[in-house]
C-alpha positions in Angstrom: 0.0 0.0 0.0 1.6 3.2 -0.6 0.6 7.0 -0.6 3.4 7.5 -3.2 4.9 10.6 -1.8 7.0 10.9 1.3 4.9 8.1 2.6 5.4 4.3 1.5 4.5 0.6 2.2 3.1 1.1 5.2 -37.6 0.4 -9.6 -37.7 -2.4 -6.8 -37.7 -5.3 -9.1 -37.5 -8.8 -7.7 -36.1 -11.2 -9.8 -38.1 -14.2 -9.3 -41.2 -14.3 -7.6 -39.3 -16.0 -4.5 -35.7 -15.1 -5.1 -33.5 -18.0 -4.9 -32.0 -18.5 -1.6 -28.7 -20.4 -2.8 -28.0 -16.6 -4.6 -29.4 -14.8 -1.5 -27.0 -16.2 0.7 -23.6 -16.2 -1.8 -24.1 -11.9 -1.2 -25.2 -12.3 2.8 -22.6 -10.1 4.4 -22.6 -7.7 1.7 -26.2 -7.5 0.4 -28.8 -9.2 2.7 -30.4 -5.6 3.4 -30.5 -4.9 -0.5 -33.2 -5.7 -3.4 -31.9 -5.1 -6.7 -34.3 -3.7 -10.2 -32.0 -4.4 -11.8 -30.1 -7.2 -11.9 -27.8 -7.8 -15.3 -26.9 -11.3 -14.8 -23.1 -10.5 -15.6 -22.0 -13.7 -14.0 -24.2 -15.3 -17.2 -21.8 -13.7 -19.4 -19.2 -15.2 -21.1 -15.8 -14.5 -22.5 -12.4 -15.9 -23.6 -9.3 -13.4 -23.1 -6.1 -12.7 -24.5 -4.4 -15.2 -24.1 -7.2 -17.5 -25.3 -8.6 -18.5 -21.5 -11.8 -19.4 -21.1 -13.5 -17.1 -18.1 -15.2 -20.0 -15.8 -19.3 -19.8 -16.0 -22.3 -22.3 -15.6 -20.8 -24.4 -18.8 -17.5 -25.1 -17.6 -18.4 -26.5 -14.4 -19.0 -23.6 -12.0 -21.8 -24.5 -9.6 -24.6 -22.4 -8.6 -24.1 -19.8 -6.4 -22.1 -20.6 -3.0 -23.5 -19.5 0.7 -21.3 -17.4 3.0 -18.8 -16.6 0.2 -18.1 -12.9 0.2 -14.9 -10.9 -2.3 -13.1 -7.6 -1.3 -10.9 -5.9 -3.2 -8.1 -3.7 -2.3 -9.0 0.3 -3.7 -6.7 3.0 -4.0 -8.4 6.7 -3.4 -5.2 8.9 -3.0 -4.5 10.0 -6.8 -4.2 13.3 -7.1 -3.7 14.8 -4.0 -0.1 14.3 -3.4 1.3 15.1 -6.6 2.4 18.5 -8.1 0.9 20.4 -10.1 2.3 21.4 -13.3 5.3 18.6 -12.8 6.0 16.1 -15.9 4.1 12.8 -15.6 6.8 10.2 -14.7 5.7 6.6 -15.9 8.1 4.4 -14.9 7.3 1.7 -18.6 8.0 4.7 -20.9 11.3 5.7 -18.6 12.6 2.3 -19.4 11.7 2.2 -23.0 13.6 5.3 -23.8 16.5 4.0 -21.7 16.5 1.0 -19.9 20.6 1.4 -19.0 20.3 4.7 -17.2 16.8 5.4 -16.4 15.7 9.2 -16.1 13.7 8.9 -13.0 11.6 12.2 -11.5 13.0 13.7 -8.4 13.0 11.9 -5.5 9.6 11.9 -3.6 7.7 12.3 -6.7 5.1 9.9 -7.8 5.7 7.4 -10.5 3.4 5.4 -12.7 4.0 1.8 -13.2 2.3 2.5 -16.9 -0.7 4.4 -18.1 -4.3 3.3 -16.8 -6.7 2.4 -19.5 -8.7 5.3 -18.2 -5.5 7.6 -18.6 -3.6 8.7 -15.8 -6.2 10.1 -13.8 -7.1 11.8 -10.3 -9.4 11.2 -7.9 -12.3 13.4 -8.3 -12.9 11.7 -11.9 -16.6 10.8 -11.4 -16.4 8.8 -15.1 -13.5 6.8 -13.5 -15.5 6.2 -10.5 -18.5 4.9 -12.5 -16.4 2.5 -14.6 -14.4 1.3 -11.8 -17.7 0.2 -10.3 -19.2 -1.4 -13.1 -15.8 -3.6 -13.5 -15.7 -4.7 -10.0 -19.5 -5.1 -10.0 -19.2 -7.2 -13.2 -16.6 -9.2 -11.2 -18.3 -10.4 -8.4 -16.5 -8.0 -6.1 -18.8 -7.3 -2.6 -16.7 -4.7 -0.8 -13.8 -2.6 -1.0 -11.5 -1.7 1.8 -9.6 1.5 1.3 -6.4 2.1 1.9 -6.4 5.2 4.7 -2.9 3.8 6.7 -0.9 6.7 6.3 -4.1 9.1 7.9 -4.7 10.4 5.1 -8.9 9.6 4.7 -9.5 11.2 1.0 -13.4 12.7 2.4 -13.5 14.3 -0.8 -12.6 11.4 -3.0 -15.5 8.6 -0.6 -18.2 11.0 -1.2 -17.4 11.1 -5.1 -17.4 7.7 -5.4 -20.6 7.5 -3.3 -22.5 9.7 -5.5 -21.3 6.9 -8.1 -22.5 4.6 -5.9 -25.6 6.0 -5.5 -25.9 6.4 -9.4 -26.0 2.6 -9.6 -28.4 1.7 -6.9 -30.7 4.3 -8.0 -30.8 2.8 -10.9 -31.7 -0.3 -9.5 -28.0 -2.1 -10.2 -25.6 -3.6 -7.5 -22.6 -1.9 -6.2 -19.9 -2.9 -3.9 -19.5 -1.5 -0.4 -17.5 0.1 0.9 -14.7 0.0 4.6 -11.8 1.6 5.5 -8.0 0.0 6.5 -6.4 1.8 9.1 -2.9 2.2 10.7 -1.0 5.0 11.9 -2.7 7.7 13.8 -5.7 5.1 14.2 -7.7 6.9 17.1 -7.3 9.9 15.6 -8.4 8.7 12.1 -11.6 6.5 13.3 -12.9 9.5 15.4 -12.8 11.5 12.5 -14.4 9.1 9.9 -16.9 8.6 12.7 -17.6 12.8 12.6 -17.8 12.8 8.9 -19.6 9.5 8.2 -20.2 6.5 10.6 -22.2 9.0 13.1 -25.1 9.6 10.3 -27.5 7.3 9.7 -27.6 8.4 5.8 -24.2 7.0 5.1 -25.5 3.8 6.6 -26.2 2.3 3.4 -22.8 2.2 1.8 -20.9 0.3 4.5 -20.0 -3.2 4.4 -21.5 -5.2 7.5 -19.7 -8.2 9.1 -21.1 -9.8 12.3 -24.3 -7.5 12.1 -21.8 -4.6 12.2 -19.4 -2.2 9.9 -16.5 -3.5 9.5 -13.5 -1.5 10.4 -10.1 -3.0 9.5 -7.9 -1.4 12.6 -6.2 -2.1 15.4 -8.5 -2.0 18.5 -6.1 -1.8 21.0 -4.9 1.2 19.7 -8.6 2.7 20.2 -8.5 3.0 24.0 -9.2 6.7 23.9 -12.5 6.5 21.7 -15.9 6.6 23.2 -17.6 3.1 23.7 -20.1 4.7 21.4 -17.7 4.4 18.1 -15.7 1.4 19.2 -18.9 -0.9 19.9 -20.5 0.5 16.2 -17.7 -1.7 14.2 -16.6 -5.0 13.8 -13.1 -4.6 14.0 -10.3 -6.7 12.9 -6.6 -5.7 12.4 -5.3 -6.0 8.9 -1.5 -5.6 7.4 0.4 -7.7 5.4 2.7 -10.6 5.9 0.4 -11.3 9.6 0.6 -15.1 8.9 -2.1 -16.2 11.1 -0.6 -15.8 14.5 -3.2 -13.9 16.5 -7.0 -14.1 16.3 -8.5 -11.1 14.6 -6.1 -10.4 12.4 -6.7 -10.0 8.7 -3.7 -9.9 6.3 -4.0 -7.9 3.6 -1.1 -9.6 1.6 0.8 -13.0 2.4 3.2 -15.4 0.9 2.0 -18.4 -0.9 0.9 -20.5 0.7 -1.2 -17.7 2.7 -2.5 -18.1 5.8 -6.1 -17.8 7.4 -7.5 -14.9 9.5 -9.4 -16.2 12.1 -11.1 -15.4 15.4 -12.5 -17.3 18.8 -16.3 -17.8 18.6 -17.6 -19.5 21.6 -14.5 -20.7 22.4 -14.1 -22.1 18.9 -11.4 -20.9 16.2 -13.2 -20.0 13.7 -11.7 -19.5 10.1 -13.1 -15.9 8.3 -10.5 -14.5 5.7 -7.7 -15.0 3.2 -5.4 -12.7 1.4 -5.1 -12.8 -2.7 -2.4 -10.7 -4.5 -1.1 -10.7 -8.2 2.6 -10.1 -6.4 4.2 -9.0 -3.4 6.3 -5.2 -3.3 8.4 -4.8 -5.5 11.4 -4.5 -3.2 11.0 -7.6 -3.0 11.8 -9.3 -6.3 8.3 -11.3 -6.2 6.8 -10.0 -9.1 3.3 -11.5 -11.1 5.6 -14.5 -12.5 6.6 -15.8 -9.0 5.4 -19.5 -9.0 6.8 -22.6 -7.3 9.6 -21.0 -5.4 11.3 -18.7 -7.8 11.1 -15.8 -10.1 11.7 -16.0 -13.9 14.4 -14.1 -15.4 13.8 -10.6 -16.6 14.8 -8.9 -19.5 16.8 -5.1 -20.0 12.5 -3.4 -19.3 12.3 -5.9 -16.1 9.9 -7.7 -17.5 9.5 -11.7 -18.4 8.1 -13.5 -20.8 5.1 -14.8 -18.0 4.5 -11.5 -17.4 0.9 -11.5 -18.9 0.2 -15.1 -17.5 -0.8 -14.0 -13.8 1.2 -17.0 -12.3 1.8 -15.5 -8.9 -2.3 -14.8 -8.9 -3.0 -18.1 -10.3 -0.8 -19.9 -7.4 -2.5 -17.6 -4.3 -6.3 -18.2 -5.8 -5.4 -21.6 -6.0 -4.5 -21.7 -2.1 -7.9 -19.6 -1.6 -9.9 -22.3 -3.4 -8.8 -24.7 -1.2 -9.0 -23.1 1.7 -12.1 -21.2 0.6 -12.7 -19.4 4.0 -15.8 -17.0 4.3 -13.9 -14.2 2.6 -11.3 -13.4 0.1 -9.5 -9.7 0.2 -7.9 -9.3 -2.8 -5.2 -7.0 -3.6 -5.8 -5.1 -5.6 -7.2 -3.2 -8.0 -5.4 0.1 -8.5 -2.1 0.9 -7.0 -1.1 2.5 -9.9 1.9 4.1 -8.8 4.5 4.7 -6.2 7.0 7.3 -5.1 10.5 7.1 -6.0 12.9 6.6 -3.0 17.0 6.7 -3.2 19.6 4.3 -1.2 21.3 6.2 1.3 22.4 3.4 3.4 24.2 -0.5 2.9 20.8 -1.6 4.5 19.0 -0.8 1.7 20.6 -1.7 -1.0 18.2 -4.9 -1.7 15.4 -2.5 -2.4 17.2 -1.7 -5.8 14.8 -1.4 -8.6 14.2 -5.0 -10.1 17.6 -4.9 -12.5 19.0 -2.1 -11.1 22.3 -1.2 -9.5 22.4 -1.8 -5.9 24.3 1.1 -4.8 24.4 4.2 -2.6 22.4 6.5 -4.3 20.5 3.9 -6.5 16.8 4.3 -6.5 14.2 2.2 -5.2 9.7 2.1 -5.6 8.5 -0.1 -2.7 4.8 -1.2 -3.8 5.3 -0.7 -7.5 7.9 -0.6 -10.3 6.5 -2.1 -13.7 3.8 -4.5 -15.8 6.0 -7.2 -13.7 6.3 -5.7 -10.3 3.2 -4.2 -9.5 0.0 -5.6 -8.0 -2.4 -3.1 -10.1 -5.2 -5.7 -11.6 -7.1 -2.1 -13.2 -7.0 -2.8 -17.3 -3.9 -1.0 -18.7 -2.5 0.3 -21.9 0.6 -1.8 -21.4 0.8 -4.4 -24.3 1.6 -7.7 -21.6 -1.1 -6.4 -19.2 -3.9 -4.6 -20.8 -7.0 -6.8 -19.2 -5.3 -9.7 -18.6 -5.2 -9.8 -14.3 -9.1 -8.3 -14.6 -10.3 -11.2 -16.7 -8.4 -13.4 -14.6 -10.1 -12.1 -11.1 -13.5 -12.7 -12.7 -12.6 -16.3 -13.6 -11.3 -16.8 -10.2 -14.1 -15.4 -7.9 -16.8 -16.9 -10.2 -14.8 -20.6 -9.0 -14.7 -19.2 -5.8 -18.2 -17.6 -5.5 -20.2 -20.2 -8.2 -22.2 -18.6 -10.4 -25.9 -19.0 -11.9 -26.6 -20.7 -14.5 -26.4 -19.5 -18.7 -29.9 -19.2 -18.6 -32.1 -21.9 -21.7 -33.9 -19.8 -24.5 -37.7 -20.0 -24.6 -39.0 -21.7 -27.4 -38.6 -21.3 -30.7 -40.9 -18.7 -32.6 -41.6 -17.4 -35.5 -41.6 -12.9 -35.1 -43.2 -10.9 -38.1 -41.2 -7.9 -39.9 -42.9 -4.7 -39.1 -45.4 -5.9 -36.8 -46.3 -5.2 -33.2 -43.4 -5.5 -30.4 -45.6 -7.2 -28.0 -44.5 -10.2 -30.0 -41.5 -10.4 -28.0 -43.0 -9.9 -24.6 -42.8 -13.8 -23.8 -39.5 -13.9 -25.4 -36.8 -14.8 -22.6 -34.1 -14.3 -22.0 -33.6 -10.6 -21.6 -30.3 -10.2 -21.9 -29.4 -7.1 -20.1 -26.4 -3.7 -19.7 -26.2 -1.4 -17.6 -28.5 1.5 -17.3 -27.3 4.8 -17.3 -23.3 4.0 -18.4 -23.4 6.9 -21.1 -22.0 9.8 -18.9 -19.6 11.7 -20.4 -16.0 12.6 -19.0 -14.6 16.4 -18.8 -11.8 15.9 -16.1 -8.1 17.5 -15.3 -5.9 14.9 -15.5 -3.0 14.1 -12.6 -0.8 17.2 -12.4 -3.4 19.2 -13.5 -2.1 17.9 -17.4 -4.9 18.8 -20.0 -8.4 17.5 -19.3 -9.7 14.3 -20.5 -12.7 14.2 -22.6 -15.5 11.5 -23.5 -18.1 12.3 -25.0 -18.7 9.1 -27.0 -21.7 7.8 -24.7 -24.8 8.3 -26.9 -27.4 5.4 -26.8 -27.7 4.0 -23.7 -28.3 -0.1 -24.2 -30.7 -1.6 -21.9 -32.0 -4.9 -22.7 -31.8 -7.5 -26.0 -33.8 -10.7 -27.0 -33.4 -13.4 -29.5 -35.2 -15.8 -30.5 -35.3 -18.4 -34.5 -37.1 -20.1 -36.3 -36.2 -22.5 -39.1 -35.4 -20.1 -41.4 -34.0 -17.0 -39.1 -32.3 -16.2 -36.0 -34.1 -12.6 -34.8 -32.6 -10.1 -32.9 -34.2 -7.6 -30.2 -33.3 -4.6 -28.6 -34.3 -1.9 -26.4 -32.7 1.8 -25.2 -33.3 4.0 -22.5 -34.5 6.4 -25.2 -34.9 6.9 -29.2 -32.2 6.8 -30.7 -30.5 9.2 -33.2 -31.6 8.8 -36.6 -29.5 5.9 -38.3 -29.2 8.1 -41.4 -27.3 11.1 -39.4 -25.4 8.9 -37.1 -22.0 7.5 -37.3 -20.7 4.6 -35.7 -24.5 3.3 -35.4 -26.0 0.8 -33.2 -24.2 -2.4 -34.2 -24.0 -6.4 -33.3 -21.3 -8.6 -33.4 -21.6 -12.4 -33.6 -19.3 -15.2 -32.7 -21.4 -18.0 -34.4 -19.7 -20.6 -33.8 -18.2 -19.7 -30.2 -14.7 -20.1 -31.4 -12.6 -17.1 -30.4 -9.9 -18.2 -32.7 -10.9 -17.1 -35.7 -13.0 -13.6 -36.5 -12.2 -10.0 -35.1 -12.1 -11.1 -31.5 -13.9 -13.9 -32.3 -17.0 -12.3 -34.0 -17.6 -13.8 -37.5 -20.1 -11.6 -37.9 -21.5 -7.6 -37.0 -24.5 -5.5 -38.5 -23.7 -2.0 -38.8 -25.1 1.3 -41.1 -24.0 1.1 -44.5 -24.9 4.3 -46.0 -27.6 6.5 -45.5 -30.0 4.4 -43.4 -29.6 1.0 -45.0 -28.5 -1.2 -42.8 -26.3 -4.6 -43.5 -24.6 -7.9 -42.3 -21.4 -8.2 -42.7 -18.6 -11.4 -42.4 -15.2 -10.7 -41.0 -12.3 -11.2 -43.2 -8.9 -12.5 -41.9 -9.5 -12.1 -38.4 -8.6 -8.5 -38.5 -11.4 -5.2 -38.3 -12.4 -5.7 -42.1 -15.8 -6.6 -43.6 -17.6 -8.0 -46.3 -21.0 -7.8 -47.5 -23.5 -10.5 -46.9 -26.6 -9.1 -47.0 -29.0 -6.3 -46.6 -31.4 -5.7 -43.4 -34.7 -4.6 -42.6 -34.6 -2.7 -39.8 -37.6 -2.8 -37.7 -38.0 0.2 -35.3 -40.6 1.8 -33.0 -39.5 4.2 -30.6 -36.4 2.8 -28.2 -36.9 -0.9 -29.5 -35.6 -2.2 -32.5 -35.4 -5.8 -34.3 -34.9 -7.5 -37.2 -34.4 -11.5 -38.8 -30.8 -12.7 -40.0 -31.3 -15.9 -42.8 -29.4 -19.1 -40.5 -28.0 -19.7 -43.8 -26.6 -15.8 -44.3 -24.9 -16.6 -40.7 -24.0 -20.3 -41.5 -25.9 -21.9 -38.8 -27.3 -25.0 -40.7 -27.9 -26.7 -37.1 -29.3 -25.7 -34.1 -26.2 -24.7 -32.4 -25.0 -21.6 -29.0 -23.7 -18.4 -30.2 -22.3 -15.4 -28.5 -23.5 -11.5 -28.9 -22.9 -8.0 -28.1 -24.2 -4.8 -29.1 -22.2 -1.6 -29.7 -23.1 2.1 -30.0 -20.4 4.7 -30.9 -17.3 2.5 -30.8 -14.4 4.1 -32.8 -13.8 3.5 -36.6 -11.3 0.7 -35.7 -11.9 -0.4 -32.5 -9.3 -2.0 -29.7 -11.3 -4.6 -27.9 -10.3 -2.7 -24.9 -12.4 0.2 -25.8 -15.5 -1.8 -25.2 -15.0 -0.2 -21.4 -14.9 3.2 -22.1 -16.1 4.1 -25.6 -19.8 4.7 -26.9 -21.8 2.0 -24.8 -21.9 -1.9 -25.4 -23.8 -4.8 -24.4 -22.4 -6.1 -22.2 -19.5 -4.7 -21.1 -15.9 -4.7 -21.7 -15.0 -8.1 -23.4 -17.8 -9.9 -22.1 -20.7 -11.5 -24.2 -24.2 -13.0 -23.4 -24.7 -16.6 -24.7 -27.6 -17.9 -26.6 -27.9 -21.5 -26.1 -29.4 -22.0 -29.3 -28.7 -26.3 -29.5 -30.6 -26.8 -26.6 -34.1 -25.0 -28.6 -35.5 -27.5 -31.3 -36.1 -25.1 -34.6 -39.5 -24.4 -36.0 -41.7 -21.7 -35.0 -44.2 -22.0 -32.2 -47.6 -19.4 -32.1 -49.5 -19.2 -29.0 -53.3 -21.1 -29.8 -56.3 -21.5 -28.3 -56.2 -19.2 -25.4 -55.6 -16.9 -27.9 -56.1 -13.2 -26.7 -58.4 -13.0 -24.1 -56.3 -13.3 -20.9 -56.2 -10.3 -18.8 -54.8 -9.4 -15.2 -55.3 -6.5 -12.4 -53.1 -5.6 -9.8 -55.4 -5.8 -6.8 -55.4 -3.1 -3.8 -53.8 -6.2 -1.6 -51.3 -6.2 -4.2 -52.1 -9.5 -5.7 -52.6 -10.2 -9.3 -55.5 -11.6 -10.7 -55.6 -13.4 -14.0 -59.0 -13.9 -15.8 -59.4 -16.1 -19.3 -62.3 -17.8 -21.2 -61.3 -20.7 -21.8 -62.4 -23.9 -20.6 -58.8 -26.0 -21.2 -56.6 -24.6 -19.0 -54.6 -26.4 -17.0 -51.9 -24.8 -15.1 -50.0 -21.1 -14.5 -46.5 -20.9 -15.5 -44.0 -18.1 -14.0 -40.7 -17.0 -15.4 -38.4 -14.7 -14.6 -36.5 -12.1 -17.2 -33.9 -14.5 -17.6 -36.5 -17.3 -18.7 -36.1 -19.3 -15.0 -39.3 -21.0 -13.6 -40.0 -20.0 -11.0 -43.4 -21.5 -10.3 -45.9 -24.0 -11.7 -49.4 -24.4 -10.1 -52.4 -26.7 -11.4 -56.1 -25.1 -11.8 -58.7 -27.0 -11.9 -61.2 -27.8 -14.7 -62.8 -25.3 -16.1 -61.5 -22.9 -13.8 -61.8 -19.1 -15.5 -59.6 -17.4 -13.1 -56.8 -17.8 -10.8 -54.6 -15.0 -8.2 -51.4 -15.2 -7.6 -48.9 -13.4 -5.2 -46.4 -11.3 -7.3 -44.4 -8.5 -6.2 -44.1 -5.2 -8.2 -41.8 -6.7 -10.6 -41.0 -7.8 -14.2 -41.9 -11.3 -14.6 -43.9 -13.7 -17.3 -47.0 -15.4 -16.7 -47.9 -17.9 -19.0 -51.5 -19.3 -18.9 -51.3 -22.9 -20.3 -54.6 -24.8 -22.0 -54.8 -28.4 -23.9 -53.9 -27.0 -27.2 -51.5 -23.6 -26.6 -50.5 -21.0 -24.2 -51.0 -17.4 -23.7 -47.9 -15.5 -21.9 -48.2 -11.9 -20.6 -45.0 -9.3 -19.2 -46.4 -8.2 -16.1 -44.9 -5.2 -14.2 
């Protein structure tokens, strides 16, 4: 942990009609007091990364969702503060590549950057930073973060930015982690003040991570004596640092060799197991960079780098210890420590912090948390060619093993949707594959040093929801916005969707074999990839349905080469650049869903052959009642039973009615979910809200 400047190292919507309790339970110390609108299944998605892993879902083995498993992640809130305005932006990859024999380091004391952030090298009041950070750790499964306040430095200014992008997620119905504070020097001083500023009003209660009924504080309560029973007995309190090895009950280490010990405490005169650390590397003083694995570190090359750099095997071999000891939480660390202050050698006994392939002499230099894309422990994506989003894909795969996941939800039936007809047609369509809402905000921000702002304006359509569903003969395509779009005949860079038909991400632009996209004026047309690269060719021309914020249209199987029933992947872009990087799927226009990520549509396991709803045909109606219960009401004198799905196509329930019943009431909260009324000879499904 490091403050890199003279201080170092040191709308209510449920679901499902009764929401499972296997997930309920997988979020309990983090979410049990929370109900979420809207829930985007990201742990459905799927995605292979750079270096051709597969990201661990429902189809590679991952069971459901575990109980009593809970993810933290390290979080850095200092950028900014402690630099200089004005000064140069030192970053410590470029230093190397311009001269790797005598590097020209910023004054000592300065901060350095291991490389540049994805997101630039930014400070942190950058509300656009904030929001993407939070989708990324949301989409990762991560429950809480644990700030890094040790040197007494508590950032108010930077907490209550990222708790009005907090609040821009929940408000919106979407999960976000929350949020606790790791404290060290000054301690009394710094938890009384947090307690003034925060802990002490009951509004901020909502963005605190609870442990043992209680927000958790990671400090050292001995060193608390002089508070006020009032703020010590308000937190659970454990004591975390690094390298703590399990010795004393409530003690939490935030970083550990491998193979890492548990924190634990005495419950009822019981040890009881509670924690584990999980880093990509240790500091970089100490030579254990991100290819440390089985007892040694690989050689490095004239940049200090390896050729296991991009591999994660240090992450790999500490997730692996967590998985089998797969205690009630993981802290991992972390996401981004993207810098560190540079420090000179002016005694013998430290001359082993020498920069990794350095000099060790009296006046060498030294960065004690981080150094490079080896020696760092930053997991944030990164412009750096061996790093980029490597570590982040690799955290999602491993607390998805850790955490389980649901399961890739099974398309409804196969069915036949009409061209230019009414969109009601796809109201018992499930699936709905869903983004975020509201991840089009644009960025106006001074950089770090007060360099020239940074500016994104590229959010435009915000992406909300998609469908698909086939037939023998087509595979159609839904989608819905927050609002109507721009006209397609003005717009550049148009709504578009790329396929991976065949799942392979060996072949096609990132794997997509396919991606519809404006032509000219407002036709619109599918195109195949050619050579793997960003060109396209021609296939065929599309009739774009539209009405409002919804959209659809049919692509011929044959035009996309599915001749069998077979899975495909999908995602829809707005506003991407001319010719993309994959990586700008996380900041650029908006896509669906995010970053590298793709919904799957199980397509093998639905027979083809359109299906029509019959017999009781049109006439079934419902009304919210005052009690809140819905009735339904039909004509028919076949039916037999009452189906209910949720968004994602689950069943929830299946009750019986008896013959020649004509109506039936049913307990549903204020929520999106299907009903489907079943007869003898067809079914009638309604959305109902």
């Amino acid at each position: 942990m490091n403050i890199y400047m003279v201080f170092s190292s040191k709308y209510k919507f449920y679901v499902t009609v009764l929401m499972s309790l296997a997930m309920l339970a997988s979020d309990s110390l983090a979410y049990a007091n929370d109900i979420f609108d809207w829930d985007t299944y990201s742990d459905t998605w799927v995605a292979v990364d750079e270096l051709q892993r597969t990201v661990s879902s429902s189809e590679t083995g991952i069971v459901e969702p575990r109980s009593n498993r809970t993810v933290g992640m390290f979080y850095y809130i200092c950028n900014g503060p402690h630099g200089s305005n004005g000064s140069p932006i030192y970053d410590i990859t470029e230093i190397l590549k311009a001269n790797p024999k005598n590097p020209k380091w910023g004054p000592e004391g300065s901060p350095h950057w291991w490389a540049k952030p994805w997101l630039g090298y930014y400070v942190n009041s950058d509300s656009f930073v904030y929001d993407k950070h939070l989708q990324m750790l949301t989409d990762a499964g991560i429950d809480f973060l644990f700030f890094d306040v040790t040197n007494a430095f508590t950032y108010d200014s930077a907490v209550l930015e990222l708790m009005k992008a907090i609040d821009r997620r929940t408000e919106a119905g979407m999960k976000s982690p929350k949020l606790c504070y790791t404290v060290n020097a000054s301690a009394a001083t710094v938890v009384k003040n947090l307690w003034n500023k925060f802990y002490s009003k009951p509004e901020y209660d909502k963005y605190w991570f609870y442990y043992d009924g209680r927000p958790l504080m990671l400090v050292n309560k001995s060193e608390l004596s002089s508070l006020d029973s009032e703020i010590v007995d308000h937190f659970t309190m454990r004591y975390s640092w690094a390298w703590m090895q399990g010795r004393y009950a409530d003690q939490w280490a935030w970083l550990e060799y491998y193979p890492q010990k548990l924190g634990w405490t005495m419950k009822n005169g019981v040890k009881t197991y509670e924690q584990i650390s999980v880093s990509t590397a240790q500091h970089a003083t100490t030579k254990v960079g991100k290819s440390y694995h089985n007892g040694k570190q690989p050689a490095i090359d004239e940049y200090a780098v390896c050729a296991e750099t991009p591999r994660g095997l240090y992450f790999a071999e500490q997730w692996k210890q967590a998985h089998l000891q797969a205690p009630p939480i993981v802290m991992v660390t972390q996401f981004n420590e993207c810098m560190a202050s540079r420090f000179l050698i002016h005694t013998t006994s430290e001359l082993s912090n020498i920069y990794p392939g350095g000099n060790p002499v009296i006046g060498g230099t030294y960065f004690v948390d981080a150094f490079n894309a080896e020696f760092n422990r930053d997991i944030e994506p990164s412009t750096h060619p061996l790093i980029r989003d490597n570590y982040y894909m690799q955290l999602v795969d491993n607390v998805r093993r850790y955490k389980g996941v649901r399961e890739i939800p099974v398309p409804s039936a196969a069915k036949t949707i009409e061209l230019n007809s009414d969109m009601t047609q796809w109201d018992d369509v499930t699936p709905e594959f869903r983004d975020d809402i509201g991840d089009i905000t644009h960025r106006n921000t001074q950089g770090f040093q007060n360099m020239a702002p940074m500016v994104n304006e590229t959010g435009r359509h915000d992406l909300i929801a998609s469908k698909v569903t086939k037939d023998a003969d087509n595979v159609y395509f839904y989608l819905r916005m927050a609002s109507t779009p721009t006209n397609i005949r003005f717009a550049k860079s148009w709504i578009m969707l790329f396929i991976n038909s065949d799942c392979d991400y060996t072949t096609g632009w990132n794997g997509y074999d396919y991606v519809t996209m404006k032509k000219s004026g407002s036709e619109y047309w599918l195109y195949r990839n050619e050579g793997n690269a960003y060109s396209w060719t021609e296939v065929a021309k599309i009739n774009l349905c539209q009405d409002g914020n919804q959209l659809y249209f049919a692509l011929s199987r044959a035009d996309l080469g599915m001749t069998t029933d077979c899975d495909f992947d999908f995602k829809w872009a707005d506003n991407i650049p001319d010719n993309p990087d994959i990586l700008d799927f996380i900041d650029k226009g908006d896509v669906a869903p995010n970053g590298r990520f793709n919904y799957r549509y199980r397509g093998s396991l639905v027979p083809q052959g359109g299906v029509k709803a019959v017999s009781v045909a049109n006439d079934v109606k419902w009304t919210r009642l005052a009690s809140g219960e819905v009735s339904l009401r039909w004509s028919a004198d076949d039916v037999t039973s009452v189906e209910i799905y949720n968004a994602q196509g689950a069943l929830i329930q299946s009750m019986p009615v008896a013959d020649n019943a004509k109506n039936v009431v049913l307990n549903l909260p204020k929520g999106f979910v299907i009903v489907k009324v079943v007869s003898k000879t067809g079914f009638k499904s309604l959305k109902i809200a």
